[in-house]
Backbone as CSV, one residue per row, in Angstrom:
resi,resn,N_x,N_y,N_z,CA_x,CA_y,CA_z,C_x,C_y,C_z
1,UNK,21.757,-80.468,68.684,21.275,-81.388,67.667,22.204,-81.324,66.464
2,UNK,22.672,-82.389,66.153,22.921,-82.378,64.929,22.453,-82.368,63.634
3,UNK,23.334,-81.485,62.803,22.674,-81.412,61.231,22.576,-82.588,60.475
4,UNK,22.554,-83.251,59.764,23.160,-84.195,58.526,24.033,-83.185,57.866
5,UNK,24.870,-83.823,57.198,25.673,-83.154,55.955,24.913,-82.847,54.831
6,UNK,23.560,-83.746,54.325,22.859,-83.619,53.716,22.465,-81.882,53.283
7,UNK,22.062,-81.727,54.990,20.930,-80.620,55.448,21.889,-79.143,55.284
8,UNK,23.174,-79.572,55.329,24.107,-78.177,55.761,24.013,-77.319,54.884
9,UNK,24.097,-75.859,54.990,24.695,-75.032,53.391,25.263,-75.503,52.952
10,UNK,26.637,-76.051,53.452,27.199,-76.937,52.070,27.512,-78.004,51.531
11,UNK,26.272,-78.312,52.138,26.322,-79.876,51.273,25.370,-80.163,49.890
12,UNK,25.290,-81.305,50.167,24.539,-81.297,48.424,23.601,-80.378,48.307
13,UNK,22.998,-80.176,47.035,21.885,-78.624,46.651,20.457,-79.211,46.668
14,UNK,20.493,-81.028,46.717,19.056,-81.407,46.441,19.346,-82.407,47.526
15,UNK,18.052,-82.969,48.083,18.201,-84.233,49.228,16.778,-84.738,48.726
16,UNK,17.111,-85.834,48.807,15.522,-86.922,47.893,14.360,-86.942,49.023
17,UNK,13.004,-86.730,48.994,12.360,-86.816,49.526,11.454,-87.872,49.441
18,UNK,10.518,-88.287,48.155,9.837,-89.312,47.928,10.115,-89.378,46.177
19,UNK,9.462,-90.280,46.024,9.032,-90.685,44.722,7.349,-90.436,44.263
20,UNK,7.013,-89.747,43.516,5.607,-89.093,42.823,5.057,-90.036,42.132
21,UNK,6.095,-90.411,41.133,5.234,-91.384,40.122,6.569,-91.980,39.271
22,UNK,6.367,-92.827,38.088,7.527,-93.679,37.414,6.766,-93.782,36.025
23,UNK,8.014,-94.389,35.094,7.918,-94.577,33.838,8.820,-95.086,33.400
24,UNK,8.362,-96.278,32.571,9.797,-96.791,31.375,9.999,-95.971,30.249
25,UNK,11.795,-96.324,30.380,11.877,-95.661,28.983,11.853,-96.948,27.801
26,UNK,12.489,-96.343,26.618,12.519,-97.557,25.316,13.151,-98.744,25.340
27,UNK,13.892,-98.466,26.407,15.037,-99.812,26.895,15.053,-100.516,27.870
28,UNK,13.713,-100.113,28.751,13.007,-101.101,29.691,13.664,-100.026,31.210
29,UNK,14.075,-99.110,31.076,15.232,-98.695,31.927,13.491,-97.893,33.202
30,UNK,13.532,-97.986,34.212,12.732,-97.224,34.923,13.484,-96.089,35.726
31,UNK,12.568,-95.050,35.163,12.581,-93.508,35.726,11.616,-93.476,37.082
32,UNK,12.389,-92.553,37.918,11.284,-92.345,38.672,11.177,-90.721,39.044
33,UNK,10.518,-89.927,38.887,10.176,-88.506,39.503,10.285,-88.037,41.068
34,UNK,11.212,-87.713,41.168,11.875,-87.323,42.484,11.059,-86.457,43.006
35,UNK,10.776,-85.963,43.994,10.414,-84.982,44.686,11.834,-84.486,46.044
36,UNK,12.283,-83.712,45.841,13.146,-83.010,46.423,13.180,-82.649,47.977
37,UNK,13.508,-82.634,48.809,13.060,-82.195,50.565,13.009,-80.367,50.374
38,UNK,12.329,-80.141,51.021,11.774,-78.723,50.848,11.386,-78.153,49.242
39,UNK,11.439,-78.668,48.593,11.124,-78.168,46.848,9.422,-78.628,46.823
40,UNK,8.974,-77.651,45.871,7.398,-78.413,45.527,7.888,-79.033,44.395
41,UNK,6.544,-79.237,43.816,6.371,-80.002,42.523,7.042,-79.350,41.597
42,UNK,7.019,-77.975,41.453,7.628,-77.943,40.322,9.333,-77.714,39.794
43,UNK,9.589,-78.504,41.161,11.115,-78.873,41.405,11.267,-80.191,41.264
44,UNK,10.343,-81.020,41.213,10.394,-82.401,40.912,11.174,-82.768,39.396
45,UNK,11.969,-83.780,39.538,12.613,-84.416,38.023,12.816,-85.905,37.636
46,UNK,13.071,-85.831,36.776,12.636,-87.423,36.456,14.395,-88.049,36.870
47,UNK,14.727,-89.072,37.244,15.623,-89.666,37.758,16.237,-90.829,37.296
48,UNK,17.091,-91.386,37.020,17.356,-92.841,36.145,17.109,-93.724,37.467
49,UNK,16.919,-94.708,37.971,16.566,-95.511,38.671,17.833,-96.263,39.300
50,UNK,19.057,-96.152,38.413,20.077,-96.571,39.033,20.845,-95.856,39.836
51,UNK,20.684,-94.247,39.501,21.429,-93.318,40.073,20.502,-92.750,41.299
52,UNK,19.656,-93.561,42.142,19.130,-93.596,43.162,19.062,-93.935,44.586
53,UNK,18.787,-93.958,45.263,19.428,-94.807,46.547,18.600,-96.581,46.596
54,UNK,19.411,-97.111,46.690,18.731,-98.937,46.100,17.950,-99.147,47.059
55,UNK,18.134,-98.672,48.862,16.688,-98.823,49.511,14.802,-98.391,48.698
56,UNK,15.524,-96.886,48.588,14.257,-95.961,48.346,13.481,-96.791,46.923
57,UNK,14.536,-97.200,45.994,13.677,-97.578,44.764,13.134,-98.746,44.774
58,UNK,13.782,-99.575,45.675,13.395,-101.101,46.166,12.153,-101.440,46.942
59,UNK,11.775,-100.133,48.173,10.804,-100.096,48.825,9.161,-99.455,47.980
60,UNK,10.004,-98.514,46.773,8.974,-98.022,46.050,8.171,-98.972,45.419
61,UNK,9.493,-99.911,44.516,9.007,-100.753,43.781,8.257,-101.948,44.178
62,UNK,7.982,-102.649,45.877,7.522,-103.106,46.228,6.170,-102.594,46.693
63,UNK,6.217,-101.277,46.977,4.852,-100.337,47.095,3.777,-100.639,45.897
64,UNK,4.796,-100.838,44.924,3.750,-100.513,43.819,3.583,-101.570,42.680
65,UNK,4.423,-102.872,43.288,4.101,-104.164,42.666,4.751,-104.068,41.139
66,UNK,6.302,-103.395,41.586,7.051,-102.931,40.032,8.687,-104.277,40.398
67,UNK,9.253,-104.340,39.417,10.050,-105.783,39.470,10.851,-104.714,37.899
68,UNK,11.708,-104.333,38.208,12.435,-104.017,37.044,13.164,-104.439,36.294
69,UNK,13.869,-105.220,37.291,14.756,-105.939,36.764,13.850,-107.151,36.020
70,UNK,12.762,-107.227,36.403,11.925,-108.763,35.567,11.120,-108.221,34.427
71,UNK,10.663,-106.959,34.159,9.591,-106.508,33.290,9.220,-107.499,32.282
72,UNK,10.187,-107.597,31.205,10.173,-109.006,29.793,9.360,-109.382,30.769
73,UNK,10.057,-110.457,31.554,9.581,-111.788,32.124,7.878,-111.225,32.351
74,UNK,7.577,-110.403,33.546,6.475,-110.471,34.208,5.981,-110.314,32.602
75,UNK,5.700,-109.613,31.388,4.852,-109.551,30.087,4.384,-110.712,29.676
76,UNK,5.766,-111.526,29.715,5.497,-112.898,29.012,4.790,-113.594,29.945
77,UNK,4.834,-113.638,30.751,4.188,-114.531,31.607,2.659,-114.359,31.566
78,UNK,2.295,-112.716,31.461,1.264,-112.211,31.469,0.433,-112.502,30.218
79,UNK,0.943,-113.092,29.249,0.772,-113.329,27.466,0.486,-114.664,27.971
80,UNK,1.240,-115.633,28.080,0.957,-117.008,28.545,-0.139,-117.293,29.003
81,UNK,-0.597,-116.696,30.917,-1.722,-116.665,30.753,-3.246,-116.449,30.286
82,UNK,-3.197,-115.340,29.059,-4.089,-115.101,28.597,-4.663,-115.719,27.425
83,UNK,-3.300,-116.981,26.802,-3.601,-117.503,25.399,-4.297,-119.111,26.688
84,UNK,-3.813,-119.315,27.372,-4.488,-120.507,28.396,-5.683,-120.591,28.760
């Protein structure tokens, strides 16, 4: 069987496992809290969203009905309907 390079002693020190939870920062920028492959929680860290893999944050963000790149937009839109 083969390893991944991932998995080897010497390859990278962290390999992404899931995503826990998310948060904006002041600049609209979304974080997301990594959870690590073999690490618990309290190896988990918060992550910039770009420096991620674009599947994993794409599938998250559809999990969870998040649009980052639209945030403004989806607000305003959300303001619109409520003065209607």
């Amino acid at each position: 069987m083969a390893v991944p390079e991932a998995l080897r002693p010497d390859g990278p020190g962290y390999v992404f496992e899931k995503f826990v939870d998310h948060t904006w920062d002041e600049d609209g920028v979304l974080w997301l809290l990594v959870r690590w492959y073999g690490c618990g929680r309290e190896e988990d860290s918060w992550q910039h969203s770009g420096r991620l893999l674009i599947a994993a944050v794409y599938r998250y963000c559809r999990r969870h009905r998040l649009l980052p790149q639209d945030r403004d937009r989806a607000v305003a839109v959300e303001d619109e309907n409520q003065v209607a």
